[in-house]
VOPAGU-2260 file (C-alpha; in pm, 1 decimal, decimal comma):
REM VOPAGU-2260
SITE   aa  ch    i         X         Y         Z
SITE  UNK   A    0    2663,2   -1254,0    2062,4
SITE  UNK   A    1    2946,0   -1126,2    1862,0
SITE  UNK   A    2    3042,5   -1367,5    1599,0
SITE  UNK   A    3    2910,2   -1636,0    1389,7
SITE  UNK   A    4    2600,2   -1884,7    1443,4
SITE  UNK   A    5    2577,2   -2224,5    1283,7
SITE  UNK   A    6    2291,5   -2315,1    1103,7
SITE  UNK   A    7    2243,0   -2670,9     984,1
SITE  UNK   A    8    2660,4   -2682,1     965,1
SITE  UNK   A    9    2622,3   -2277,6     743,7
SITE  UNK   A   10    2816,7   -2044,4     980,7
SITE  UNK   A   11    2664,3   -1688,6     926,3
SITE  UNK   A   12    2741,6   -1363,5    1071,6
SITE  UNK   A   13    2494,4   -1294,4    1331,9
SITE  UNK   A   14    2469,8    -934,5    1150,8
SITE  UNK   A   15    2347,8   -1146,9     846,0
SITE  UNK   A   16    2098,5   -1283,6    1043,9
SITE  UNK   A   17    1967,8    -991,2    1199,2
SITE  UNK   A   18    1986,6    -788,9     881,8
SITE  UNK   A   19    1760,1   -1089,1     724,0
SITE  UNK   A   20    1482,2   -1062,2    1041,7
SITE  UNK   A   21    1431,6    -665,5    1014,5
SITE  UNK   A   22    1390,1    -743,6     593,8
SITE  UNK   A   23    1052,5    -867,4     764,3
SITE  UNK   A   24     982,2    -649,9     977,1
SITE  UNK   A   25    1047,0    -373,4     742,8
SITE  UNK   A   26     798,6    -542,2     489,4
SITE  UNK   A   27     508,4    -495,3     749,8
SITE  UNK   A   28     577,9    -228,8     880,6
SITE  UNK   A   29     606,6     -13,8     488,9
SITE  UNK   A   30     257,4    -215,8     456,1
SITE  UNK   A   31     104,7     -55,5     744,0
SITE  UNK   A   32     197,8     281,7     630,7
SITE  UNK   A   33     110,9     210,1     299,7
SITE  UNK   A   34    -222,0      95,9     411,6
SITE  UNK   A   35    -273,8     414,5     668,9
SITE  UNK   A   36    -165,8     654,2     371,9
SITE  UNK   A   37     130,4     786,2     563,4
SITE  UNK   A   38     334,8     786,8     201,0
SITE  UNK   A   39     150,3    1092,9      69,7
SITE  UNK   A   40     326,8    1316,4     345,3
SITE  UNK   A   41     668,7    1118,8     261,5
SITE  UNK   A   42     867,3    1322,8     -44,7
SITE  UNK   A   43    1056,1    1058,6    -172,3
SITE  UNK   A   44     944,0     749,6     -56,3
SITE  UNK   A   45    1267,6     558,8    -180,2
SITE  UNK   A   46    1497,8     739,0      74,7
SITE  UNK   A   47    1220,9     707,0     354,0
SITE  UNK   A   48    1217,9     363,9     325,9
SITE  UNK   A   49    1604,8     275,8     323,1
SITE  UNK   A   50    1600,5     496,5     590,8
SITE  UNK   A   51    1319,1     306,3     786,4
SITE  UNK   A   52    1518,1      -1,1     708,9
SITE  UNK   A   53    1865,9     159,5     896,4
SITE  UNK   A   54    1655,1     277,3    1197,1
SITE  UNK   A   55    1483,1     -78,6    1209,0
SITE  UNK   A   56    1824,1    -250,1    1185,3
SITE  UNK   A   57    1965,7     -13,0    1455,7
SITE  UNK   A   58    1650,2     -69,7    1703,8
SITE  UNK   A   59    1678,9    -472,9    1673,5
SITE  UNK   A   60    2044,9    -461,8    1668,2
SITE  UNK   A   61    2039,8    -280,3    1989,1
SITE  UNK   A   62    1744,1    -496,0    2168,8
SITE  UNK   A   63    1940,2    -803,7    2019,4
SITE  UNK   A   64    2241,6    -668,9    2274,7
SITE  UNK   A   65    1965,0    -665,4    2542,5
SITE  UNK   A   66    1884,5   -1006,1    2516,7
């Protein structure tokens, strides 16, 4: 797990890669709360989401290790 991956002969980071996925799954998941109208409880909605991006980063970091 720890190292690099090839990809078509382009050796990444497997952080990289990982860091890439959750930029998706970040993007759906600020249009979900965007669409429930959780953002008018959030103060400053820049923070929350770089936040929510380190906390989605962490959680498929960690289930990465699991798999």
């Amino acid at each position: 797990m720890i190292g690099q991956t090839s990809l078509y002969g382009l050796y990444l980071p497997w952080f990289m890669l990982l860091a890439i996925g959750t930029l998706f799954v970040h993007w759906g998941a600020r249009r979900l709360l965007s669409a429930t109208g959780a953002y008018r409880w959030v103060w400053h909605p820049a923070l929350f989401d770089a936040a929510l991006y380190v906390l989605l980063l962490y959680a498929i970091s960690r289930l990465s290790l699991l798999l």
